[in-house]
NURO-308191 format. One line per field, with one value per residue (C-alpha): residue number from 1; z, y, x. Coordinates in nm, 4 decimals. Layout:
REM residues N
resi <- NUM:...
zz <- Z:...
yy <- Y:...
xx <- X:...
//
This chain:
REM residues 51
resi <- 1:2:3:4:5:6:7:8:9:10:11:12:13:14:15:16:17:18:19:20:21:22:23:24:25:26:27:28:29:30:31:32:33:34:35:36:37:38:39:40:41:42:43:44:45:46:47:48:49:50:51
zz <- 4.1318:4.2211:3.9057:3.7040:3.7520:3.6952:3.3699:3.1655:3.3001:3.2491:2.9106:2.8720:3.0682:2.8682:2.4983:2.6155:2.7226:2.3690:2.1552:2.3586:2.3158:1.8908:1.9341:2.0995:1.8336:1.4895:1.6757:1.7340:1.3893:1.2412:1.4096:1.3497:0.9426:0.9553:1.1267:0.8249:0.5852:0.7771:0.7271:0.3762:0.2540:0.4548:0.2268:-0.0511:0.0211:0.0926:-0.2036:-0.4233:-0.2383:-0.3067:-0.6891
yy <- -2.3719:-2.2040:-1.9601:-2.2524:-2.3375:-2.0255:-1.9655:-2.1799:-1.9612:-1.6364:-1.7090:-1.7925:-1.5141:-1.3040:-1.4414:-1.4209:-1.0553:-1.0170:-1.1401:-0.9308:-0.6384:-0.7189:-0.7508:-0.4133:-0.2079:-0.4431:-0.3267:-0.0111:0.0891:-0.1089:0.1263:0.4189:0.3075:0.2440:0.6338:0.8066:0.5753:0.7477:1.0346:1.0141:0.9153:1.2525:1.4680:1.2686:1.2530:1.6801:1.7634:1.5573:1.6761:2.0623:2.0295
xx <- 1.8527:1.5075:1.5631:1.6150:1.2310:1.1346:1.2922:1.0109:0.7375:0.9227:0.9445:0.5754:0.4258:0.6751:0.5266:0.1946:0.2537:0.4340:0.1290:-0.1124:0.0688:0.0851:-0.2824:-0.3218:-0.1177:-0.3157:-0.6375:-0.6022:-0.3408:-0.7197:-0.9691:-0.7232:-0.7314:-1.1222:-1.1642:-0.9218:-1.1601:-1.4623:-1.3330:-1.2164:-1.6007:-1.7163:-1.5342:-1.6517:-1.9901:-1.9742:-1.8380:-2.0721:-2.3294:-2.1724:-2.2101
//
């Protein structure tokens, strides 16, 4: 019966841990995309810069 009441809040605590952890991965695949960008416009810049 007791597992009964927990079931509701298992469920919560267990989307709540889901949407943090979808969070995590968009911010960091976004700062991982904005360092390649970084990166990219480096290159660019040096070989402009080169000729």
């Amino acid at each position: 019966m007791q597992t009964l009441i927990f079931l509701p809040i298992l469920i919560y605590v267990a989307l709540v841990v889901a949407v943090l952890y979808f969070i995590f991965k968009w911010v960091n695949t976004f700062i991982q995309l904005k360092q390649e960008h970084n990166e990219l416009l480096k290159e660019i810049i040096k070989k402009m810069d080169s000729k």
